[in-house]
N, C-alpha and C positions, 0 to 999 in steps of 0.2 A: 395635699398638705397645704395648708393656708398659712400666709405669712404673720401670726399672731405669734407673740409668746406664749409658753407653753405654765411659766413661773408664776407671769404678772399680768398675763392677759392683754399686754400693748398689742394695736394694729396700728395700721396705716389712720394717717391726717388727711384731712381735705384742706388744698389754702390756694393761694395765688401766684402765678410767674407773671410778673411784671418787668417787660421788654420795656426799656426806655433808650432816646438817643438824644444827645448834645454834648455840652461839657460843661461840669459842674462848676460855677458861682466863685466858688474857692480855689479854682483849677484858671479862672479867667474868662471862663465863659458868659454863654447869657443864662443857664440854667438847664437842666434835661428837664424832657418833654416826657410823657407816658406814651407809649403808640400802642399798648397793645394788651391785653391781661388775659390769661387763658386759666383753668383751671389745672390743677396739675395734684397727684396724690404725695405724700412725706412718711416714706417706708422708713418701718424700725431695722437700725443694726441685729438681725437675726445669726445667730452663729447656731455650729452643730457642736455640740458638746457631749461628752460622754461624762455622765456625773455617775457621784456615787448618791444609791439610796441608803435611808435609815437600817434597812433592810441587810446591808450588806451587799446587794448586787448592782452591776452596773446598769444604764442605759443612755441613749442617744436622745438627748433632749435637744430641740428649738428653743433659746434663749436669747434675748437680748442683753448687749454687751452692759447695760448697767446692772442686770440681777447679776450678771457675772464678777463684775466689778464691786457689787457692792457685797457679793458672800451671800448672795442666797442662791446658789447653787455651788454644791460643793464637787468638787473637779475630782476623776479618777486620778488615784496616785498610782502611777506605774511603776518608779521603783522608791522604795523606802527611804528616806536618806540617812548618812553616816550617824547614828547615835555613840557617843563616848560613856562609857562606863564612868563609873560611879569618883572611882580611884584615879581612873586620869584625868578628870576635870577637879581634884582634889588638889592632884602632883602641879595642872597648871595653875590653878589662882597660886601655891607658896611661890613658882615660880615667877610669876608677874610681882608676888608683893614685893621680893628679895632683889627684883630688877627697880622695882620702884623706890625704896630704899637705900640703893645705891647711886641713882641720879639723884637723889635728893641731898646725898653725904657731899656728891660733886660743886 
């Protein structure tokens, strides 16, 4: 299994580690010096994710945390959350308005 996204197809960067030593200019010093630069790879945040598909059923995707973050991968919901009926989110707004038109009489 390769460390790529599965959504958006991120891999790995190639860049620079740059080892420096002194003390910075703004610190008091006389400036940092570079000693050293190696190659080095910049791995994507891969997560394992169980999504749901269009499909209905689930799976274990490889994803990186921004397709996550940004809702293109939609997350299994394990359990449903509390829906209110029709009637009682009714019974509560008269209740908020009659509490709101009492602090307002005050």
């Amino acid at each position: 299994m390769s460390r790529v996204c599965e959504i958006c197809g991120k891999g790995h960067t190639i860049g620079n580690s740059v080892e420096t030593r002194g003390k910075a200019k703004y610190l008091g010093g006389v400036g940092t010096k570079i000693t050293g630069i190696t190659r080095r790879k910049f791995m994507p945040n891969l997560q394992n994710v169980k999504a749901s598909l269009p499909s209905g059923e689930t799976k274990t995707v490889r994803a990186c945390v921004q397709c996550i973050r940004s809702g293109a991968v939609q997350k299994q919901v394990k359990n449903t959350p509390f829906k209110l009926t029709h009637e009682l989110t009714a019974i509560n707004t008269k209740n908020t308005k009659k509490k709101r038109i009492k602090q307002t009489a005050k």
